[in-house]
N, C-alpha and C positions, 0 to 999 in steps of 0.2 A: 504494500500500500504506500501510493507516493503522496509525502503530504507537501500538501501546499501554501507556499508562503513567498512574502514579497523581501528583497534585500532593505530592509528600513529596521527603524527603534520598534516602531508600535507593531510590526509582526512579529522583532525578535522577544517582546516581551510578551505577546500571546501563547508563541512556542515556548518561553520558558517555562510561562504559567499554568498551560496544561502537561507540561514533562513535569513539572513541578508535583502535580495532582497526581498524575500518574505512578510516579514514583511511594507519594506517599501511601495508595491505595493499594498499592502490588501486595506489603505483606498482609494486608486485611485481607485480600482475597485467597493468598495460599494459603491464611490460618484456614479460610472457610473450605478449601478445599482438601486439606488435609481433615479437617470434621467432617468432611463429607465423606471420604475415603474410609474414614473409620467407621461410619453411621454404616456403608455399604457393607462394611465386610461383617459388621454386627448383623444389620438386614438377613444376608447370607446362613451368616450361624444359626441365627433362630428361624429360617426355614428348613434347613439341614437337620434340627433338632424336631423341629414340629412335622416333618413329613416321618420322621424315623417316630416318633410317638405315636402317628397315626398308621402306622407300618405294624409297628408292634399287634396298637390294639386290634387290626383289623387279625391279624395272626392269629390272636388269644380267642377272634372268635371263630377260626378257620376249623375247632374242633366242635363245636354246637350248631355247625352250619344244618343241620338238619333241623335242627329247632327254629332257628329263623326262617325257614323256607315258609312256616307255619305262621310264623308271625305278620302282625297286619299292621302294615306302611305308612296307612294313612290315618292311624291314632296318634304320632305325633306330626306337628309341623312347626317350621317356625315363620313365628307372626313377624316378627321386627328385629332389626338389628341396629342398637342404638352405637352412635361412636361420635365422638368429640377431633376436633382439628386440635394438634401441637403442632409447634414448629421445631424442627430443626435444622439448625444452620442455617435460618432463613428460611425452611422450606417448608412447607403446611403439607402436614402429614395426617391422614384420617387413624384414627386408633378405636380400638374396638372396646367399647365401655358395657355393653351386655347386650347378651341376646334373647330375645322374646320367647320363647315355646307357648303354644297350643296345645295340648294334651284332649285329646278327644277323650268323654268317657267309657268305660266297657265295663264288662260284666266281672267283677274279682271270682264269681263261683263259676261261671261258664269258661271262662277265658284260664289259659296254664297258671299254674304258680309264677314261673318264672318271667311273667308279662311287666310287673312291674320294676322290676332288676332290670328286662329287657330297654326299657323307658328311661331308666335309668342311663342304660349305656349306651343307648343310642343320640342321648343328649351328649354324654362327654364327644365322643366320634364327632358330632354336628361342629362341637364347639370347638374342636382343635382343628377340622376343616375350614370353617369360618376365620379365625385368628389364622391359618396358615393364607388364606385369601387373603385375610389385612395385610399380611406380614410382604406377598408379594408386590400386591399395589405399594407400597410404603418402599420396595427393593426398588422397583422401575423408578416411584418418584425421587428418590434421591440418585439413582443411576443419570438420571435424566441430567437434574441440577448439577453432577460431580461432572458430567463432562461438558455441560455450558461454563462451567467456572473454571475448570483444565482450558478450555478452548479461549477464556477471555488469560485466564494467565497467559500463556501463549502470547496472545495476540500484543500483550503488554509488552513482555520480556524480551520478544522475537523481535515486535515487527516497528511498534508506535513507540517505547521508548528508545530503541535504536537508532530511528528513524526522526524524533526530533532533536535527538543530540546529534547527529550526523546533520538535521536542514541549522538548528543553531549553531553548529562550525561555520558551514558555507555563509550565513548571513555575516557571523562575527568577521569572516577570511573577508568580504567585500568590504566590511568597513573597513576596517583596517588597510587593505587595499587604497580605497577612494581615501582616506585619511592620508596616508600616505602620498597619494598622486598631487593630492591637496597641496600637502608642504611642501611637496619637489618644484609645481607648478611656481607657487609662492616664491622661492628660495631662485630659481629662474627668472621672475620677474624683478625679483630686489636685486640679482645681478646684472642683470638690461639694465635697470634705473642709475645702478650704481658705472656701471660702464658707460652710458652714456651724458651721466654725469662729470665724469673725469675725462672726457674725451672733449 
């Protein structure tokens, strides 16, 4: 990116102004992206942990699977799924503050014994499915923000700070230049005057 500036005062102090800015704001931004880095790999671990929790318990019920063949689906539901916005590192994040169930009634003497233990564990299941759905949305949004703020570091370190200390040389290199042409021009004329004074 070529920036643009004119050989004068009042451009070379815009560019200092915004190198100025830019400079101070760089480590604000790689704290934020090193908390983002970290928030990611958090994100990560606690989906790694919450798919293997749900690994498990679907396991533990892989020995009763005849008994659930029997069991009826649409006794429980869930009605709502209440969650609250945090931020982190700047980023609004949905979090999962509880979840709703429905519980249809049924019959305790018609219906197995084990229907309401069933009711029982088919809410944990729900609700580590659910939380592991938070946990992924929550992965992507801070995935998302970690490489908008790698991509603006970047653009600082790389492109825009470089780039107006390199156009602030070139303006500073023309004054000094023209300052210079100045006092030769000058320094030239006082010799004329002075020459043709004594002549």
């Amino acid at each position: 990116m070529a920036i643009s500036f004119q050989y004068n005062k009042t451009s070379l102090q815009g560019l200092e102004k915004n190198l100025k800015m830019r400079v101070r704001a760089l480590p604000t931004i790689k704290n934020k992206e090193s908390a983002l880095r970290l928030e990611v790999k958090r994100a990560k671990d606690e989906i790694v942990r919450l798919e293997q929790e749900l690994e498990n318990r679907i396991a533990s019920y892989d020995k009763m699977l005849a008994l659930w063949g029997e069991f009826d689906t649409s006794l429980l539901v869930v009605e709502n799924v209440e969650m609250e916005i945090k931020k982190i590192a700047g980023v609004r994040i949905p979090v999962l503050k509880d979840v709703i169930y429905q519980t249809k009634p049924f019959s305790v003497f018609s219906a197995p014994k084990w229907y309401a233990d069933g009711l029982s564990e088919l809410k944990n299941l729900a609700q580590v499915g659910i939380e592991r759905e938070f946990c992924a949305q929550k992965l992507q949004l801070l995935e998302y923000a970690r490489k908008k703020t790698t991509q603006k570091v970047n653009l600082f370190e790389k492109v825009q700070i470089p780039g107006y200390e390199d156009a602030i040389r070139k303006i500073k290199r023309f004054m000094e230049d023209e300052e210079n042409l100045s006092k030769s021009s000058q320094k030239i004329v006082k010799a004329k005057r002075e020459a043709e004074q004594n002549a």
